[in-house]
N, C-alpha and C positions, 0 to 999 in steps of 0.2 A: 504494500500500500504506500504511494507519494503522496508528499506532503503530509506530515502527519504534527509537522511540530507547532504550529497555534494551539491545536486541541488538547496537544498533550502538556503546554505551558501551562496554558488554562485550567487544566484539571490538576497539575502539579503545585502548581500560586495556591488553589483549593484543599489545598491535601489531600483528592480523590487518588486512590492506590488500586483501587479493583473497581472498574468498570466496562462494562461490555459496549464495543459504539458497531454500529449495523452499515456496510455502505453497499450501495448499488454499481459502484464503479470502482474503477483501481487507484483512484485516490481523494483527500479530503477536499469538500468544496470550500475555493477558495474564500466565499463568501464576501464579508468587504475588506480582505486584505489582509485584516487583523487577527485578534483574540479576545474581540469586546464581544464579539455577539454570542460567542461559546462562554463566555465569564457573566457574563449576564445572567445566562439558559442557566449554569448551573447554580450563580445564586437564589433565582427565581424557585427550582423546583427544589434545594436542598440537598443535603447531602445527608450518611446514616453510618455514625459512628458503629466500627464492628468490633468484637469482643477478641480483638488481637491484636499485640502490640506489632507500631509500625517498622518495619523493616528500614533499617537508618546506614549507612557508610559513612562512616566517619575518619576526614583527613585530617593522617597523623605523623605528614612527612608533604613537605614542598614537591612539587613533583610538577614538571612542565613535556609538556607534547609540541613538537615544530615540526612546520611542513617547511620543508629545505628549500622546495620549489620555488615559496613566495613567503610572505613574510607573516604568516598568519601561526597564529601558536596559542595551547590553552595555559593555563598556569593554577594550580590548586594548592593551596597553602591552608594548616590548618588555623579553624575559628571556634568560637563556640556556637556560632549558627551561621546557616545559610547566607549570603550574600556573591554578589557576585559587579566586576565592573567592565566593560566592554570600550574597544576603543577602535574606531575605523577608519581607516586612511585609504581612497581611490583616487589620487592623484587628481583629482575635478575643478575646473575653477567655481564650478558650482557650486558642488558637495564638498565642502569645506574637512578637513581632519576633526571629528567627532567625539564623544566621550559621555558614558550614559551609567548610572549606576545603580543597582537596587540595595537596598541595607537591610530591606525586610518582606518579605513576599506578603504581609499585609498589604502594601503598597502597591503589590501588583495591577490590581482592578482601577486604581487612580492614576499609576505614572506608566503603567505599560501596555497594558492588555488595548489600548485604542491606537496604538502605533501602528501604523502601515506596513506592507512591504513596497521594497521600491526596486525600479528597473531607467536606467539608461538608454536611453534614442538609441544609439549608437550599438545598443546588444539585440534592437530588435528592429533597426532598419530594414533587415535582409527579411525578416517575417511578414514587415509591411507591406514590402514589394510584392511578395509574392502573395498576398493578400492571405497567410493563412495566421492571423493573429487579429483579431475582433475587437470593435471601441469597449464592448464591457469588459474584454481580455483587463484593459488598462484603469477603467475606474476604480476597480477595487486597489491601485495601486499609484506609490507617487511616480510620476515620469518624472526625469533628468533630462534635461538639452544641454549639453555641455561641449558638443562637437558637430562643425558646420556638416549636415546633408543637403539634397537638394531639396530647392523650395516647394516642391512637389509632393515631395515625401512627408515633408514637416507638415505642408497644409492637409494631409490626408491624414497624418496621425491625430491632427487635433479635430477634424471634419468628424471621425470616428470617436473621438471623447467629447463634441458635443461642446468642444470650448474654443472662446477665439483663438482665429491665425496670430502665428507670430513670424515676423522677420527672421529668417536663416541667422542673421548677427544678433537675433536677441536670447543668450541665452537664460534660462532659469528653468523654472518649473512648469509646465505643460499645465501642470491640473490649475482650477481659479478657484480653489476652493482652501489654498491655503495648506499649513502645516498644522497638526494637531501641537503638537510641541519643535520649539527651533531645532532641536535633536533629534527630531521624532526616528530619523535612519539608523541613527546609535542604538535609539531607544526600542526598535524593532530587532535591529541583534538582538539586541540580549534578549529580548522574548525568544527569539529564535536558538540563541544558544542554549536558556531553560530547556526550549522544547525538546531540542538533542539531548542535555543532560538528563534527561526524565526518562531515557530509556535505558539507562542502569539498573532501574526498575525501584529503587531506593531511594528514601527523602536523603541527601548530601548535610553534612556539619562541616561547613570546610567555606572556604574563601574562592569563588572562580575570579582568574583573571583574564581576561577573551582578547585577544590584539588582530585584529583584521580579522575575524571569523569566518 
């Protein structure tokens, strides 16, 4: 199953450890991008303390993971709880070098779970062309314009989100609906790195530290 990690942040922020999700397809719907609307769903219907204790891993020695390729690397140090800080660098004159952090997954449903994901012009020029990527492909996400296409392409991606044209030299954001927070890309890692950590299968006591994830 793709895409699984909104759902499974969502249900991790929640302390949900056992539950069953049903799909029709081979992966999660993307729905609006996020983890608000699965964090919502499950504060709305509740959750059902079970009569065994939670299965916990707790870090008890510094230990860091590198990808040698690029410069992306996790870093776990131990805490007496959960937290985690995420830091993004894509080179963008856009997309500025970022920095997002939780201290307490309380805080989830207010500084994280409404974060977007987001995609670059520039990764899905070739999809556009070829017409096989759809304006709602894009709403549920923030677009980036950070590198000139032809004016063709730019007026078609935005004709398909339904938002005004922009000039080939005017870079920014595609979408007109703003950022949820000026981080909000940082602050979508880290949702997205909960959602990976979550399939350790165990609530973590330890410190993440995420660098280009």
């Amino acid at each position: 199953v793709y895409t699984i990690e909104h759902a499974m942040a969502a249900l991790y922020a929640a302390g949900v450890d056992n539950c069953l999700i049903e799909l029709t397809g081979p992966e999660m719907p993307i729905l609006d991008g996020s983890a608000k609307l699965i964090s919502e769903k499950i504060e709305e219907v509740g959750i059902v303390e079970q009569n065994e204790d939670a299965l916990v891993y707790v870090v008890r020695q510094r230990s860091t993971i590198k990808d040698e390729s690029t410069t992306a690397s996790i870093k776990v140090v131990p805490d007496s709880d959960f937290s985690i800080d995420v830091m993004i660098e894509f080179n963008s004159a856009v997309l500025a070098n970022q920095f997002a952090t939780l201290e307490s997954l309380e805080d989830f449903n207010k500084d994280i779970a409404s974060c977007r994901t987001f995609v670059f012009v520039r990764e899905i020029e070739e999809l556009v062309k070829h017409n096989l990527i759809k304006g709602g492909d894009l709403n549920n996400a923030i677009v980036i314009y950070d590198s000139p296409i032809a004016q063709e392409e730019l007026d078609r991606i935005a004709d398909m989100m339904n938002v005004p044209r922009k000039k080939v030299t005017e870079f920014g954001f595609i979408n007109d609906n703003g950022l949820v927070f000026k981080n909000e890309p940082a602050r979508h890692k880290l949702l997205d790195v909960i959602g990976d950590m979550a399939l350790i299968g165990r609530r973590i006591q330890g410190r993440i530290i995420a660098t280009c994830p």
